[in-house]
Structures are given as C-alpha cells and as structure tokens.
The first five atom37 places (N, CA, C, CB, O) and aatype in JSON, in Angstrom:
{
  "aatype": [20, 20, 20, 20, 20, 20, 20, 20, 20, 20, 20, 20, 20, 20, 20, 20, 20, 20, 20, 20, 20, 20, 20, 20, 20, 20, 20, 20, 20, 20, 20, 20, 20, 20, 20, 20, 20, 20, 20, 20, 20, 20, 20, 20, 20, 20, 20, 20, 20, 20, 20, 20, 20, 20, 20, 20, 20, 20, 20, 20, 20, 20, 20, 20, 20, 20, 20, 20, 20, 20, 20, 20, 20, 20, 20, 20, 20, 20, 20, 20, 20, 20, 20, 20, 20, 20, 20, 20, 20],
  "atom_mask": [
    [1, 1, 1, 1, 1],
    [1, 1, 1, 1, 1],
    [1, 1, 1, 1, 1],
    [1, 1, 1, 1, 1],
    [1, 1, 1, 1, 1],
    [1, 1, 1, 1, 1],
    [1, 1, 1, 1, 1],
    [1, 1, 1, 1, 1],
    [1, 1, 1, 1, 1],
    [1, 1, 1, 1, 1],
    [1, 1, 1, 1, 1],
    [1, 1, 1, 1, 1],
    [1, 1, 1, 1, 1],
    [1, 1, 1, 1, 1],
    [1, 1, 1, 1, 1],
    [1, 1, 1, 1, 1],
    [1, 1, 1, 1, 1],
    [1, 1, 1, 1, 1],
    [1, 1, 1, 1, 1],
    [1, 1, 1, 1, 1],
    [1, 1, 1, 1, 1],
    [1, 1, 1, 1, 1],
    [1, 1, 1, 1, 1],
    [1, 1, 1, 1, 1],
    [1, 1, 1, 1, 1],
    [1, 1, 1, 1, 1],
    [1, 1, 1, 1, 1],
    [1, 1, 1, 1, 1],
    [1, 1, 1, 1, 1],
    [1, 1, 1, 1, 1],
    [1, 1, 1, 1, 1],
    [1, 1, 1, 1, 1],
    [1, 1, 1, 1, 1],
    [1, 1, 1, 1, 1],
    [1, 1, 1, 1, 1],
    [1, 1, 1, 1, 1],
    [1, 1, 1, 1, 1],
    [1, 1, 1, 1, 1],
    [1, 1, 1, 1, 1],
    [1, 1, 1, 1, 1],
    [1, 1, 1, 1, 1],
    [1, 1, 1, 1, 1],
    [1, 1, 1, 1, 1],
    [1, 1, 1, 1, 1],
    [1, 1, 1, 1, 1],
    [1, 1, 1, 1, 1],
    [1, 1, 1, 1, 1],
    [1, 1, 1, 1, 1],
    [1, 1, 1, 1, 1],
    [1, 1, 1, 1, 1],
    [1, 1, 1, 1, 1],
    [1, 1, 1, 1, 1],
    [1, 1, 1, 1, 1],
    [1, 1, 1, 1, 1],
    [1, 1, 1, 1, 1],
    [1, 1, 1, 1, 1],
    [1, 1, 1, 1, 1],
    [1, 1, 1, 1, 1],
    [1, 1, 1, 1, 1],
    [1, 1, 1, 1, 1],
    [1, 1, 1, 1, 1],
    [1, 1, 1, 1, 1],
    [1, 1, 1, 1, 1],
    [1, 1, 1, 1, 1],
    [1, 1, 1, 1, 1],
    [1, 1, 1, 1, 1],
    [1, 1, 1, 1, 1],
    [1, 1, 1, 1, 1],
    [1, 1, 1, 1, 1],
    [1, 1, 1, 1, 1],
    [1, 1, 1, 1, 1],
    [1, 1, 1, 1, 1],
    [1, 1, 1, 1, 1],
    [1, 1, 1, 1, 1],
    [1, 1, 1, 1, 1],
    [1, 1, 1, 1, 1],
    [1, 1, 1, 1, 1],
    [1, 1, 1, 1, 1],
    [1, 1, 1, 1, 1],
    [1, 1, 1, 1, 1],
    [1, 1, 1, 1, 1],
    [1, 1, 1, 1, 1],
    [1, 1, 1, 1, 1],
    [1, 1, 1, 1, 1],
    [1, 1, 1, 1, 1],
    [1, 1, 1, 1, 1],
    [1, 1, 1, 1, 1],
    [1, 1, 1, 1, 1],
    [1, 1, 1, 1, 1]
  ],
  "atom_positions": [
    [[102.02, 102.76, 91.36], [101.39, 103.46, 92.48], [101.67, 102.68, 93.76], [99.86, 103.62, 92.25], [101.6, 101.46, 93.74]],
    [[101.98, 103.31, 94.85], [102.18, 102.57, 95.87], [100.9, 102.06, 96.7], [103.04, 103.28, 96.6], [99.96, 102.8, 96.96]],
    [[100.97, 100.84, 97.07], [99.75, 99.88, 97.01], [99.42, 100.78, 98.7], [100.13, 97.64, 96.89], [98.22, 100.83, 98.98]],
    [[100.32, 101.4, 99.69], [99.87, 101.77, 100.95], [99.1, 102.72, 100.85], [100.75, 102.07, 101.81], [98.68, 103.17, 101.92]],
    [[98.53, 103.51, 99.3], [97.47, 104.74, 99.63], [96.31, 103.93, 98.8], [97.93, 106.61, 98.94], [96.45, 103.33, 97.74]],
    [[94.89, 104.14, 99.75], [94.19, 103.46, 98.95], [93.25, 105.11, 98.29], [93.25, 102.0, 99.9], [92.62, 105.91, 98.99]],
    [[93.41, 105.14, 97.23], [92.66, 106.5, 96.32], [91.54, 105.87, 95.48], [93.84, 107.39, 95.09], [91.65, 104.73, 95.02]],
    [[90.68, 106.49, 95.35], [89.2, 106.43, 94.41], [89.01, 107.74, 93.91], [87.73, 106.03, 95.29], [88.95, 108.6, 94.8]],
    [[88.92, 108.02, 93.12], [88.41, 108.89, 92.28], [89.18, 110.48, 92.72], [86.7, 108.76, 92.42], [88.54, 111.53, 92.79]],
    [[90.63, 110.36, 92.98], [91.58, 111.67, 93.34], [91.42, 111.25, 94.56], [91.17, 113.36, 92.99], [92.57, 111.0, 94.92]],
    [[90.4, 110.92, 95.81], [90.7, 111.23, 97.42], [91.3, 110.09, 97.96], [89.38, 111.56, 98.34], [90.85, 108.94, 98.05]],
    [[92.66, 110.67, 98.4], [93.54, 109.07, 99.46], [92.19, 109.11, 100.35], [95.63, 109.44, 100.82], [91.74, 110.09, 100.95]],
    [[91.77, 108.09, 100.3], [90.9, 107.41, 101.86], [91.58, 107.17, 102.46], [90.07, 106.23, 102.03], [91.71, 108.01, 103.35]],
    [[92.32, 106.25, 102.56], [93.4, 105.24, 103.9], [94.65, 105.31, 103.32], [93.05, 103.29, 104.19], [94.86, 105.21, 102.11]],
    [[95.73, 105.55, 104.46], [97.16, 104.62, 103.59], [97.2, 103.83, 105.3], [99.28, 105.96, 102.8], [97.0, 104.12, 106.48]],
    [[97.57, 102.73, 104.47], [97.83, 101.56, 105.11], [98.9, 101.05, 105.3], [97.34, 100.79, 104.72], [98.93, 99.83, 105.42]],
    [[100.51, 102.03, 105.43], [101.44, 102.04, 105.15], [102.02, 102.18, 106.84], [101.62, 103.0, 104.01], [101.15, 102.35, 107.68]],
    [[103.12, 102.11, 107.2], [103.87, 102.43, 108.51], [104.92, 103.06, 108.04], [104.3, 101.26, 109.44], [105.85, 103.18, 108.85]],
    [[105.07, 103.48, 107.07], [106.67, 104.2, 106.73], [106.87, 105.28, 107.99], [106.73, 105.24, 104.92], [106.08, 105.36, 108.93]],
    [[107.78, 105.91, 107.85], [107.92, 107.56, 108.88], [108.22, 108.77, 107.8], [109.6, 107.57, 110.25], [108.41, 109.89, 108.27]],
    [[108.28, 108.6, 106.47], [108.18, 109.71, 105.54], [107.07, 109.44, 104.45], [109.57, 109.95, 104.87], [107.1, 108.27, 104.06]],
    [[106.3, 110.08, 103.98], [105.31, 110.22, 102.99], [105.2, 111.04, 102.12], [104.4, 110.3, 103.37], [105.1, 112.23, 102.42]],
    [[105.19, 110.67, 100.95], [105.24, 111.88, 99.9], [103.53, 111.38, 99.06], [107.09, 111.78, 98.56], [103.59, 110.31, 98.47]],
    [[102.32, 112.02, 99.04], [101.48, 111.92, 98.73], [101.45, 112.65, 97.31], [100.8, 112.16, 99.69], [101.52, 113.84, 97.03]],
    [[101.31, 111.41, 96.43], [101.1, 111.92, 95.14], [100.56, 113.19, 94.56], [100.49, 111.17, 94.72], [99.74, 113.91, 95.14]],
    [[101.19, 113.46, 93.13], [100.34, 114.82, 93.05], [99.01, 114.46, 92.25], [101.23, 116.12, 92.22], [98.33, 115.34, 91.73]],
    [[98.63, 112.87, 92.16], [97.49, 112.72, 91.25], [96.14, 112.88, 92.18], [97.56, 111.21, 90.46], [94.97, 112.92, 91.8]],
    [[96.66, 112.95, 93.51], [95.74, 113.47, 94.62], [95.16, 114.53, 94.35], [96.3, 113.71, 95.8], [95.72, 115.49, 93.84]],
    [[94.15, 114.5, 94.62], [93.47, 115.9, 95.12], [92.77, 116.45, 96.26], [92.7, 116.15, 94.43], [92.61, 117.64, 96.55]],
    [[92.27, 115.15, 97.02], [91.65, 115.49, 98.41], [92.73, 114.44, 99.32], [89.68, 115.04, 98.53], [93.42, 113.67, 98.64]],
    [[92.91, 114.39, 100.84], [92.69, 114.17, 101.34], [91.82, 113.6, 102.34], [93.0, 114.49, 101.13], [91.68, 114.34, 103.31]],
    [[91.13, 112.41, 102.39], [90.27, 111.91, 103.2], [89.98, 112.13, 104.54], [90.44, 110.96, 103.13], [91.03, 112.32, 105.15]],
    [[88.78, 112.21, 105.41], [88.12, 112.17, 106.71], [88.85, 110.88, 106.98], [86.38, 112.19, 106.78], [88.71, 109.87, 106.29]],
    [[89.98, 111.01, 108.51], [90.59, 110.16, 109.17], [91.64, 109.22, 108.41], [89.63, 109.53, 109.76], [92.1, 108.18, 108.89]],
    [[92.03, 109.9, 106.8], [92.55, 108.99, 105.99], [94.15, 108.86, 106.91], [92.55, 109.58, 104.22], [94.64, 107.79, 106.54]],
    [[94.89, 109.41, 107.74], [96.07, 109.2, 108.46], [95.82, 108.9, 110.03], [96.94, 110.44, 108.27], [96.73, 108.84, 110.86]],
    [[94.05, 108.66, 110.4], [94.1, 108.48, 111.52], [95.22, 107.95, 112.64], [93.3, 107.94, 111.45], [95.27, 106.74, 112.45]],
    [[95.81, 108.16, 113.33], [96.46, 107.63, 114.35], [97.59, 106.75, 113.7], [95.5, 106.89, 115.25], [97.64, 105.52, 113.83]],
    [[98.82, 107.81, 112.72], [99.43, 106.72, 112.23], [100.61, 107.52, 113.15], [99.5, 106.34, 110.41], [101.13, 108.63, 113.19]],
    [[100.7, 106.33, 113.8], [101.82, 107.12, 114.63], [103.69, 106.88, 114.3], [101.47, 106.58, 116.29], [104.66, 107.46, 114.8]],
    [[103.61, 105.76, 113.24], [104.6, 105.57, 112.45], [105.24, 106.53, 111.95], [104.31, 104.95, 111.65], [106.41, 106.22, 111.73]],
    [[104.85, 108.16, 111.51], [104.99, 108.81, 110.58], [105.31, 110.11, 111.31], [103.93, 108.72, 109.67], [104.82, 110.77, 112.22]],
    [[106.29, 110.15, 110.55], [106.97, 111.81, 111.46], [107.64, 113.03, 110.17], [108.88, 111.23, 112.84], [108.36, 113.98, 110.45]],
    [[107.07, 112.57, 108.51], [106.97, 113.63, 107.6], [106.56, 113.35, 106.87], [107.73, 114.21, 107.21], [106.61, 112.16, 106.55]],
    [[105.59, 114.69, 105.8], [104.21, 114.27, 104.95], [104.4, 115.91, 104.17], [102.32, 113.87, 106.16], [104.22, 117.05, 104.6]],
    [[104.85, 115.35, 102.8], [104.87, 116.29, 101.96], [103.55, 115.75, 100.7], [106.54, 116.45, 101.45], [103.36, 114.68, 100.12]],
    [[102.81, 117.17, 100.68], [101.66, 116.46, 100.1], [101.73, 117.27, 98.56], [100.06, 116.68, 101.12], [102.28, 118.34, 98.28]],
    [[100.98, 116.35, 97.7], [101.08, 116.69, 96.25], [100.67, 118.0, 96.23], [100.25, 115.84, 95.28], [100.12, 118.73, 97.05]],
    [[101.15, 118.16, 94.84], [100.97, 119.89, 94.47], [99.22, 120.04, 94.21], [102.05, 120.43, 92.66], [98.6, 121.06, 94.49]],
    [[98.68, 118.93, 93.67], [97.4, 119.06, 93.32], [96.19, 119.33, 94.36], [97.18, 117.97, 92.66], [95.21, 120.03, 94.1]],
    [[96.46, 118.52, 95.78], [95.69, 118.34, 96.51], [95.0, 120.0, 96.76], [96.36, 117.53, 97.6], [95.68, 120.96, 96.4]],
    [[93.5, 120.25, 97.45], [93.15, 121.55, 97.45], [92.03, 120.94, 98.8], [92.53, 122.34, 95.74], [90.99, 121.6, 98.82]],
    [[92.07, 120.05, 99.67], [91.41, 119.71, 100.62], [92.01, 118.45, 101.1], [90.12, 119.68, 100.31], [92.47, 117.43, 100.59]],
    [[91.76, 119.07, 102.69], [92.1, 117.73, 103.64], [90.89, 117.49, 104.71], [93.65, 118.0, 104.6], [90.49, 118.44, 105.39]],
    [[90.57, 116.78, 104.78], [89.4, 116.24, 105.31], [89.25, 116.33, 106.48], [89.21, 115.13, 105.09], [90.33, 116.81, 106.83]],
    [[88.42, 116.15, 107.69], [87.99, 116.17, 109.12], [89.08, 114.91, 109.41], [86.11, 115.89, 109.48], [89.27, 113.95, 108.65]],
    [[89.82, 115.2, 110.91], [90.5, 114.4, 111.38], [91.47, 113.59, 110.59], [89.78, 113.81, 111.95], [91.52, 112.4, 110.91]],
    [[92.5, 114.11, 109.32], [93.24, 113.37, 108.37], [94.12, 112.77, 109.27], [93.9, 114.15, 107.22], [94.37, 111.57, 109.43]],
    [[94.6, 113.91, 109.9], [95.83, 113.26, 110.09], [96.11, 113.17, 111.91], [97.06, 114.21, 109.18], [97.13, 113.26, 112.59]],
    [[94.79, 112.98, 112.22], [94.27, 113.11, 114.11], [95.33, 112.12, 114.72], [92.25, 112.36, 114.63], [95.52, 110.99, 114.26]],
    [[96.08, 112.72, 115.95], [96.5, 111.67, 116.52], [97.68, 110.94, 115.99], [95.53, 110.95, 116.58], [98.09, 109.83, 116.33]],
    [[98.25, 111.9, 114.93], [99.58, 111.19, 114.12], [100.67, 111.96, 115.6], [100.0, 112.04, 111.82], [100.95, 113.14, 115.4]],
    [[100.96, 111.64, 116.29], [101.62, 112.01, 117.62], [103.28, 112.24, 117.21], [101.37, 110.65, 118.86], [104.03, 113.0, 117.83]],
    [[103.62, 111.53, 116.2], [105.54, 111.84, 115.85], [105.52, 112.67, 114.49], [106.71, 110.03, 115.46], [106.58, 112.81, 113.88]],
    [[104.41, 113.19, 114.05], [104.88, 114.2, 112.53], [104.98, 115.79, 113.15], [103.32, 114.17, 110.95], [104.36, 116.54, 113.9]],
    [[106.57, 115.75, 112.05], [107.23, 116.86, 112.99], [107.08, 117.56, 111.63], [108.96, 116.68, 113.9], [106.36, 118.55, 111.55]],
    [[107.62, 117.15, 110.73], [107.57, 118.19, 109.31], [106.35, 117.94, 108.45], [108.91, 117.93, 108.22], [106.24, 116.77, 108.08]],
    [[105.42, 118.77, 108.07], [104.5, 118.75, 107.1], [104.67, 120.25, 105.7], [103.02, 118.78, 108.1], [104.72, 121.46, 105.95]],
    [[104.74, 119.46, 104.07], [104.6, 120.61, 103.2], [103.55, 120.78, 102.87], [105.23, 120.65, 102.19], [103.01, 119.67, 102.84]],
    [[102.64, 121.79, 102.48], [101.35, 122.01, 102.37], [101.6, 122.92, 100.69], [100.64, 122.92, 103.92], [102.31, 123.9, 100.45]],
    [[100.68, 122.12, 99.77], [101.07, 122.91, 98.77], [100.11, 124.39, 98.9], [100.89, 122.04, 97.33], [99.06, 124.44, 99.54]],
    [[100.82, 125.74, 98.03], [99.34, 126.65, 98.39], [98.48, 126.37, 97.78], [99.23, 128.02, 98.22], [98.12, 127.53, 97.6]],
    [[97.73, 125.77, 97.23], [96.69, 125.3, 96.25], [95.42, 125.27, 97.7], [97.21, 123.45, 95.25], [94.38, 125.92, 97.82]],
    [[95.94, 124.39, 98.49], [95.15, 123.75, 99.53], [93.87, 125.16, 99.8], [96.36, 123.27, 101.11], [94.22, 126.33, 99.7]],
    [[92.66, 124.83, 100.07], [91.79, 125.98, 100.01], [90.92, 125.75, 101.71], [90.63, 125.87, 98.34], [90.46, 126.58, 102.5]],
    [[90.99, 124.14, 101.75], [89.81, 123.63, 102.57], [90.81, 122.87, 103.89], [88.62, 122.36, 101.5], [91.3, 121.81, 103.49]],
    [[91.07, 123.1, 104.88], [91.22, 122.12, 105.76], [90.2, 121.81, 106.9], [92.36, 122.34, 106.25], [89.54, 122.72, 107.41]],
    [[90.07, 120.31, 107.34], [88.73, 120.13, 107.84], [88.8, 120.12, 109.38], [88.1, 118.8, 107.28], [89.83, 120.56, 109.89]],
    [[87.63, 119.59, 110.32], [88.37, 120.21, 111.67], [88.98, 118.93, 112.25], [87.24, 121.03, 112.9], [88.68, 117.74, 112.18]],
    [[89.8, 119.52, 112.74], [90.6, 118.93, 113.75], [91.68, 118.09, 112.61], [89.58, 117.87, 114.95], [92.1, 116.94, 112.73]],
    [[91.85, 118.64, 112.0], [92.64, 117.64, 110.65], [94.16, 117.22, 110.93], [92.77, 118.61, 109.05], [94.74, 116.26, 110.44]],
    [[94.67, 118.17, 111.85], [96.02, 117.88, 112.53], [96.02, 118.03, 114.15], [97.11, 118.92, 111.93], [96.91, 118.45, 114.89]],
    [[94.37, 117.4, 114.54], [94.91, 117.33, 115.95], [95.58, 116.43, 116.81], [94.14, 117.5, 116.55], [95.22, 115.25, 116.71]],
    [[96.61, 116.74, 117.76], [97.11, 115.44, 118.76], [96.46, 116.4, 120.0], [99.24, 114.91, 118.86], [96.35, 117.55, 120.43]],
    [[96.12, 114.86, 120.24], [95.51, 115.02, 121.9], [96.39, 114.79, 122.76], [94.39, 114.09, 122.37], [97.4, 114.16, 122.46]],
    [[96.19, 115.22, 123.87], [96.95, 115.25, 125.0], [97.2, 113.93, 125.99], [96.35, 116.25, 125.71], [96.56, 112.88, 125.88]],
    [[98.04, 114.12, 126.78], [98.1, 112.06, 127.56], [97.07, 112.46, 128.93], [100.51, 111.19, 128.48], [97.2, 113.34, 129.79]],
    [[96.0, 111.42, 128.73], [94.85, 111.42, 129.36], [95.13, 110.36, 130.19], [93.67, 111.34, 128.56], [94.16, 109.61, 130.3]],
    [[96.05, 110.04, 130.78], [95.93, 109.04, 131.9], [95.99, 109.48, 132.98], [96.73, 108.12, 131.94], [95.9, 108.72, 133.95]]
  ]
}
C-alpha cells in the first residue's frame, strides 16, 4: 500500500504525497473531509471503482488538477469538494 494515503477503516483521510498523478485505490470507499486539501502538486486523480463518497472540501484548492475519473458508483459528493478559489489579492 502506498504509505502517502493514510486510510482507516475504507476512508483515505490524508495523502501526504506530492506526486502530480494519483490513482486512489479501489480498497477505498470514501473519500475524506479536506483529505486533498490544497495539494497543489497534483494535476490527475483517477479514483477507485469502489469509492461511493467524497467528503466536504476533498479536494478544495487543488489549483493544477486538470483530469479527474469518477467511478459511477459515486452517490454522495460533499460541498465544495472540488472547489478552487479565486486570486484574492
């Protein structure tokens, strides 16, 4: 298992990884609240076939992901789960 997703009981909580491609296991099943917060390393995220929820703010603020696969299984996405904000300066 790759040590950059930290999972408990099916839900990635954190990956702690900087890669720029991600392939999220299919032993997944949720997606975690802020589990991709602000990874701005990452610019593609193909997610397991199993997963059926992604959590509030997963993947907030990931500013370079250009390609995402979504298996259809997925039932639940949470809010703001793929938002980028705008440049506030």
């Amino acid at each position: 298992m790759n040590q950059d997703f930290e999972i408990k009981n099916g839900e990635l909580i954190k990956y702690h990884g900087r890669d720029e491609n991600v392939i999220i296991p299919d032993s997944v099943t949720s997606i975690g609240d802020h589990a991709f917060y602000e990874c701005s390393s990452l610019t593609s995220v193909k997610i397991g076939d199993s997963v059926k929820t992604i959590g509030a703010y997963a993947f907030y603020g990931c500013k370079n992901l250009i390609s995402l696969k979504l298996p259809e299984i997925v039932e639940d996405i949470g809010y703001k789960a793929f938002y980028i904000r705008g440049d506030e300066s």
